[in-house]
Backbone as ProteinMPNN parsed JSONL, in Angstrom:
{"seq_chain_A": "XXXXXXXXXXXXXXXXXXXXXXXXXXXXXXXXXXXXXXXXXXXXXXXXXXXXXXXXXXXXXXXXXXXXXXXXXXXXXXXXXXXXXXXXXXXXXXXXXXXXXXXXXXXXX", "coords_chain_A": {"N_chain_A": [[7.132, 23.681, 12.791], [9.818, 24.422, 13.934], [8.7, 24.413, 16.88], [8.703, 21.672, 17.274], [11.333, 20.658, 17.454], [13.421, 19.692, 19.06], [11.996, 18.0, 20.4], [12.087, 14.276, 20.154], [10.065, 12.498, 19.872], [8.512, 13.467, 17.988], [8.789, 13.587, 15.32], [8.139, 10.991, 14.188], [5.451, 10.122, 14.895], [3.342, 8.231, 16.608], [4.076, 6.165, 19.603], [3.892, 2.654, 20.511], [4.142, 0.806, 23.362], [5.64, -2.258, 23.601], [4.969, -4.039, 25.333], [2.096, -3.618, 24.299], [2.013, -4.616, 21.626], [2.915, -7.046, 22.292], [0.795, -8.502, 23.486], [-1.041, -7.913, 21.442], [-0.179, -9.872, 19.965], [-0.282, -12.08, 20.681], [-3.361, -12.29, 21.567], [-3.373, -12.595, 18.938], [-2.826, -14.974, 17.823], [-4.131, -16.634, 19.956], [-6.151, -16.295, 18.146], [-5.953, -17.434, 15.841], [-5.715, -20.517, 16.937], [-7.836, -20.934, 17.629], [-9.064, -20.882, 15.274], [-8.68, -22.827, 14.32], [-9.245, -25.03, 16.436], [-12.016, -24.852, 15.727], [-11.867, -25.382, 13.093], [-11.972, -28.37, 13.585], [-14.624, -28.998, 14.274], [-17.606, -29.636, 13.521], [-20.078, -27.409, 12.502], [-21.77, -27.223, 10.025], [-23.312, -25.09, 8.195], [-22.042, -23.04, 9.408], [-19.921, -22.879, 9.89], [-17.887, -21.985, 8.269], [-19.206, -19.296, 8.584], [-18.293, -18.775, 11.177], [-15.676, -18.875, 10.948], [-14.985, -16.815, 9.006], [-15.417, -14.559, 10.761], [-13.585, -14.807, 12.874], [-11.69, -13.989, 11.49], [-11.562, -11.41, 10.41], [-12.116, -10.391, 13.217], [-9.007, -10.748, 13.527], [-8.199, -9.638, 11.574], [-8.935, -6.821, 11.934], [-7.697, -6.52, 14.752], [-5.065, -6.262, 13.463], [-4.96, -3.855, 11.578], [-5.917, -1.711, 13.344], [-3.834, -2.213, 15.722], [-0.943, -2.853, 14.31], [-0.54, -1.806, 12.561], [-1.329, 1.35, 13.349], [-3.615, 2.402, 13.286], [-5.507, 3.355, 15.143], [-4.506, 5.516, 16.249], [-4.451, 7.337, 14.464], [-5.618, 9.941, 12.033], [-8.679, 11.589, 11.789], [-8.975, 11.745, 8.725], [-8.302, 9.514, 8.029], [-9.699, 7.367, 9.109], [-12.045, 7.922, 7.506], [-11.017, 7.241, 5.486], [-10.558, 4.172, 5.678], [-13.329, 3.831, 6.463], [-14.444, 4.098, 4.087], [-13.563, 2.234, 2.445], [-14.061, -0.374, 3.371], [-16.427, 0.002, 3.251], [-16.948, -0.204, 0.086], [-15.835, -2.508, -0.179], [-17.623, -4.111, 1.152], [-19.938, -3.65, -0.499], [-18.854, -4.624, -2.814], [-18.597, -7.399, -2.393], [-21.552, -7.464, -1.929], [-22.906, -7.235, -4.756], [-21.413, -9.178, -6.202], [-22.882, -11.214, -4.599], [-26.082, -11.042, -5.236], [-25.082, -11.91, -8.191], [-24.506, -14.622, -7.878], [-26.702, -15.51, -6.449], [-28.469, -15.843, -8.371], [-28.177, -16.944, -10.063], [-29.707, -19.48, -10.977], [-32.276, -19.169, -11.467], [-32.986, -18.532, -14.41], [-32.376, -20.94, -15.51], [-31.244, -23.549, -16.617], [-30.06, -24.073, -19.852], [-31.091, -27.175, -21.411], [-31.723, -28.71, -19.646]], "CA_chain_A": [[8.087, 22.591, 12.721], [10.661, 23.783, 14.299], [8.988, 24.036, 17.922], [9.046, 19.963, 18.049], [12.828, 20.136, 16.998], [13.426, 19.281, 20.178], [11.022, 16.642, 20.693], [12.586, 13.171, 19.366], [9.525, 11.502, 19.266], [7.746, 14.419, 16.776], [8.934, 12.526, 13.62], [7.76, 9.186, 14.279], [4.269, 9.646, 14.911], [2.667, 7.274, 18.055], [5.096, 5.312, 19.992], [4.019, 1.683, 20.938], [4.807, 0.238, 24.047], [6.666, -3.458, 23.144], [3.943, -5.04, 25.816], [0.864, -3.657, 23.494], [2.339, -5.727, 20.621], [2.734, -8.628, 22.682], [-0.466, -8.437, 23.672], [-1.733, -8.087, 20.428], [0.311, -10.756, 19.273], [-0.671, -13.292, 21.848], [-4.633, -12.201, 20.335], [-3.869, -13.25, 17.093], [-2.3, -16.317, 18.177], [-5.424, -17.661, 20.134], [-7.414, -16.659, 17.434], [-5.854, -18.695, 15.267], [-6.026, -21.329, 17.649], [-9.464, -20.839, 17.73], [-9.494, -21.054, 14.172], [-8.443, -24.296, 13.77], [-10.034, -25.695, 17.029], [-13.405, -24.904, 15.086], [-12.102, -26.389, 11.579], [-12.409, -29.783, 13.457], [-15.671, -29.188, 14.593], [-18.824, -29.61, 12.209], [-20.971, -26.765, 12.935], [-22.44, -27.396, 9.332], [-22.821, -23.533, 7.646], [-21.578, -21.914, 10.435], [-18.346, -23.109, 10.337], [-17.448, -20.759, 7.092], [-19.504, -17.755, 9.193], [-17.246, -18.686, 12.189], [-13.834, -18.528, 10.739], [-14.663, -15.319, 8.652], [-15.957, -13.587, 12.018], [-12.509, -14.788, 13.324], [-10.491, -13.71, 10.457], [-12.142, -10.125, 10.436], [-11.286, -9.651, 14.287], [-7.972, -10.702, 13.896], [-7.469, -8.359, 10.777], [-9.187, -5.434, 12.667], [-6.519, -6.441, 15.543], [-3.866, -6.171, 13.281], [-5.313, -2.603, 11.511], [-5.764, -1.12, 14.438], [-2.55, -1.545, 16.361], [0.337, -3.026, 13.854], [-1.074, -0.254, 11.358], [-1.452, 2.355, 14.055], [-4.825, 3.568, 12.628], [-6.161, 3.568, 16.385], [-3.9, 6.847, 16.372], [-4.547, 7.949, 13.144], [-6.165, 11.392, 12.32], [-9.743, 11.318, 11.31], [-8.957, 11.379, 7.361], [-7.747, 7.935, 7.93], [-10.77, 7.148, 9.642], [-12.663, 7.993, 6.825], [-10.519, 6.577, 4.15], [-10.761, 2.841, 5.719], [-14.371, 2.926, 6.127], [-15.237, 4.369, 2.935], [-12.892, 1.357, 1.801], [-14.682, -1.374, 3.716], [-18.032, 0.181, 2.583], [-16.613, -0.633, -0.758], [-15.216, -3.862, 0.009], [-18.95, -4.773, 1.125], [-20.609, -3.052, -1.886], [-18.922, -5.368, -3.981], [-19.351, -8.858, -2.168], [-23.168, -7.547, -2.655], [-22.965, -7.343, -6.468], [-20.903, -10.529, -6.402], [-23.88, -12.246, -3.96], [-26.692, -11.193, -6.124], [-25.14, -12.572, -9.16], [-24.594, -15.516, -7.334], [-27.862, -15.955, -5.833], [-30.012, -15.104, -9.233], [-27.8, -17.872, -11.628], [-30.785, -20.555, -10.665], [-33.638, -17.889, -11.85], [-33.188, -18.482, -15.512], [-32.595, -22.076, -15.618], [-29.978, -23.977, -17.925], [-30.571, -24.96, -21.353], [-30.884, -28.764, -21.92], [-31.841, -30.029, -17.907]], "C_chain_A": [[9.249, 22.829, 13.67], [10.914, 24.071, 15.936], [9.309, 22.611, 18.488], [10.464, 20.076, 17.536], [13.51, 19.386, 17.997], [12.811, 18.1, 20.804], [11.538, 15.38, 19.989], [11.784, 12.165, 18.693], [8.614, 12.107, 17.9], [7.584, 14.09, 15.635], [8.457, 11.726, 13.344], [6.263, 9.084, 14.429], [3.926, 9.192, 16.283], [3.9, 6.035, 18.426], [4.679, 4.417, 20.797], [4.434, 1.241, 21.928], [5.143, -1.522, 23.705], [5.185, -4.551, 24.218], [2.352, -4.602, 24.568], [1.274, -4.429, 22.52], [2.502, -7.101, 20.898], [1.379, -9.17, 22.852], [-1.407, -8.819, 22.206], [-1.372, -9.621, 19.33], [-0.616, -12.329, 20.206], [-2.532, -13.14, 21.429], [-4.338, -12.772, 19.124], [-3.445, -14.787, 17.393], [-3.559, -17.388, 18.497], [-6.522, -17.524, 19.081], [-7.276, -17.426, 15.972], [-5.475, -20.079, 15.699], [-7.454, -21.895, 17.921], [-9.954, -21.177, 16.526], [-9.34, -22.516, 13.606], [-9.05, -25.173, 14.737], [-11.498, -25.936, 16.302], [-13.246, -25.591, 13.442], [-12.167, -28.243, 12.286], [-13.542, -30.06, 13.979], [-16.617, -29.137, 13.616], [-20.009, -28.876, 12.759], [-21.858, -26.514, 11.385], [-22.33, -25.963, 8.663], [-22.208, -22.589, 8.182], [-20.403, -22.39, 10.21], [-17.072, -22.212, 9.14], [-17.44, -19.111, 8.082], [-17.728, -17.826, 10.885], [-15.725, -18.398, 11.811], [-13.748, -17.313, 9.719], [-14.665, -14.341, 10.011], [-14.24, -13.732, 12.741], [-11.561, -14.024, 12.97], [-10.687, -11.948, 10.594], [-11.834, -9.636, 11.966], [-10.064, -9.615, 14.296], [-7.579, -9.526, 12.624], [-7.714, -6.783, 11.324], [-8.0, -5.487, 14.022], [-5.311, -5.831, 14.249], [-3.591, -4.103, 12.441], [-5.216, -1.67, 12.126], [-4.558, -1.203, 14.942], [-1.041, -1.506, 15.211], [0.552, -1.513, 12.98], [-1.027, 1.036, 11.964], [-2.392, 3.311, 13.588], [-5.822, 3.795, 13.949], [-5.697, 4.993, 16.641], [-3.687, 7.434, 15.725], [-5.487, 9.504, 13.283], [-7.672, 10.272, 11.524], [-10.049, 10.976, 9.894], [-8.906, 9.89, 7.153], [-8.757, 7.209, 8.164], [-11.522, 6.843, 8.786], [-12.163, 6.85, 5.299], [-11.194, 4.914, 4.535], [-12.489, 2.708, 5.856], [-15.078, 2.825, 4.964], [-14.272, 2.627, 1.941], [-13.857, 0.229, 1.981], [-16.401, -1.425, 3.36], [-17.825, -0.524, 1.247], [-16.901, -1.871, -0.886], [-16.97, -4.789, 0.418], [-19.719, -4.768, 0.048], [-20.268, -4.544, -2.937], [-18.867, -7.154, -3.667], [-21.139, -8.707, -2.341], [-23.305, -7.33, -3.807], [-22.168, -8.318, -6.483], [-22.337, -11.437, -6.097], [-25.126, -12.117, -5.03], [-26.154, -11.94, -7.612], [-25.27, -13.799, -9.255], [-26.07, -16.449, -7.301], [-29.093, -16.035, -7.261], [-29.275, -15.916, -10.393], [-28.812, -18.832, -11.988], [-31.901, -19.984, -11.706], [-33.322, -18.344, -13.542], [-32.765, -20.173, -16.054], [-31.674, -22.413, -16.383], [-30.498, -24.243, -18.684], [-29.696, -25.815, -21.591], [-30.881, -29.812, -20.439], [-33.022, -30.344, -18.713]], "O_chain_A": [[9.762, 21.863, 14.235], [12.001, 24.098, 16.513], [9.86, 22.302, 19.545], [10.657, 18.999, 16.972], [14.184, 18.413, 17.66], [13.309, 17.404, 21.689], [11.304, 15.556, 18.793], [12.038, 11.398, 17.763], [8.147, 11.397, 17.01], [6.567, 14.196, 14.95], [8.214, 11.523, 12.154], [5.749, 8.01, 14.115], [4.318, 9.942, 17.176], [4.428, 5.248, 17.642], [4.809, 4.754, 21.974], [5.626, 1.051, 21.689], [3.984, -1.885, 23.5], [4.629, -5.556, 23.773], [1.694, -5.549, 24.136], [0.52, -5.399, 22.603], [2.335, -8.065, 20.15], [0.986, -10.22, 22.346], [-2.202, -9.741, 22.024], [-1.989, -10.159, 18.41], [-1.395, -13.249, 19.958], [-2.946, -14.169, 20.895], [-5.134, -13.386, 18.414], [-4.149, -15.673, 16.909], [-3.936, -18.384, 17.88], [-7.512, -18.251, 18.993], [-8.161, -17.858, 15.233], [-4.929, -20.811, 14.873], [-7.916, -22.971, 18.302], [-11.066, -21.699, 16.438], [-9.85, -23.072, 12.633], [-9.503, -26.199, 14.229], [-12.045, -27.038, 16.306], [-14.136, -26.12, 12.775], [-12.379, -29.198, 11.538], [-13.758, -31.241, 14.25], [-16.295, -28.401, 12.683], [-20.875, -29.481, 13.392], [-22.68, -25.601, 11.458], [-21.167, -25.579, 8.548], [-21.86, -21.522, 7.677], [-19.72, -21.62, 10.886], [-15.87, -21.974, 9.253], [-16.571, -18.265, 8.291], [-16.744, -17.169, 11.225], [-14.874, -17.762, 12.433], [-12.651, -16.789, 9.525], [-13.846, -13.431, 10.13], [-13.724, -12.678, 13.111], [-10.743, -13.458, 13.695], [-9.682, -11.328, 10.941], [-11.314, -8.525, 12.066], [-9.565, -8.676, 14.916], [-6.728, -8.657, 12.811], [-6.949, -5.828, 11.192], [-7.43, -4.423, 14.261], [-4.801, -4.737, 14.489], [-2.629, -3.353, 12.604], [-4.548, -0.708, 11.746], [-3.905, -0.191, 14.688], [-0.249, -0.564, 15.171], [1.395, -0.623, 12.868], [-0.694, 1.957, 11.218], [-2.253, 4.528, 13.464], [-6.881, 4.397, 13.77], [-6.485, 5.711, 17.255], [-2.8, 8.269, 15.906], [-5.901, 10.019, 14.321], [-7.776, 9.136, 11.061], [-10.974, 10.223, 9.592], [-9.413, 9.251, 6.231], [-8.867, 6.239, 7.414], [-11.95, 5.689, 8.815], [-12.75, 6.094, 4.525], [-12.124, 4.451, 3.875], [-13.023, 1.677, 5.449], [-15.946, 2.006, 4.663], [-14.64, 2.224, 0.838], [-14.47, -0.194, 1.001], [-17.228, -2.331, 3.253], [-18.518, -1.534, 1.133], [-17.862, -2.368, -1.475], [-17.291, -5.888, -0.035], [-20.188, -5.821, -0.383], [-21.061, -5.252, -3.557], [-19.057, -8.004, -4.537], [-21.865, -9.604, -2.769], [-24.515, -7.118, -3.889], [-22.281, -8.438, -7.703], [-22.862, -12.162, -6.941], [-25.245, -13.101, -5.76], [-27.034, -12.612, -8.149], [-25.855, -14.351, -10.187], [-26.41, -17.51, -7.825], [-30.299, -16.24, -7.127], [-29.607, -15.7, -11.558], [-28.926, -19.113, -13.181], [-32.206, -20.605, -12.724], [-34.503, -18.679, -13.623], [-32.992, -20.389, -17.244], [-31.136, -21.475, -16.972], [-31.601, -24.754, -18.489], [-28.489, -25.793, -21.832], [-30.414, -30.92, -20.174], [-33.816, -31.205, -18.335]]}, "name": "protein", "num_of_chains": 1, "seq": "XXXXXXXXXXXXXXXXXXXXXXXXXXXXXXXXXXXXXXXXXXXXXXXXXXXXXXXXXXXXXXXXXXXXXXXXXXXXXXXXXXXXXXXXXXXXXXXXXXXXXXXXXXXXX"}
């Protein structure tokens, strides 16, 4: 510790340059530009898949830099995917329940 004493930026972690945030900002921008250009289009089922696929780059934009997990250690690494493994895990035990309400039929059609 106390060879970075000296070092100012040692405390803080990864230091941002002010254009990568613009940058990143100006990304999220068109892609919610993008997101709404495509809600007035009728691409029929796709138009759900399209604006999650949107929503999911712009949250991995915002993960990655606002979050600063692009400069994270490897634990971190691990933590978010074991999260998003999760986070899938359980839209697939949602979808099967979903998909398998038909299978036993209602009582009184």
């Amino acid at each position: 510790m106390a060879e970075h004493a000296h070092d100012p930026h040692a405390a803080h972690g990864h230091i941002a340059p002010i254009s990568m945030y613009l940058g990143v900002f100006a990304i999220l921008m068109v892609g919610t530009a993008i997101t709404v250009g495509i809600a007035y289009i009728d691409l029929g089922f796709m138009n759900t898949a399209m604006a999650l696929a949107i929503a999911v780059t712009k949250a991995t934009f915002v993960v990655l830099y606002f979050m600063h997990v692009r400069w994270a250690s490897r634990l971190t690494w691990v933590v978010i995917a074991a999260s998003i493994f999760w986070l899938l895990l359980m839209f697939f035990i949602g979808m099967t329940d979903y998909m398998s309400r038909d299978w036993m039929g209602v009582p009184g059609r």
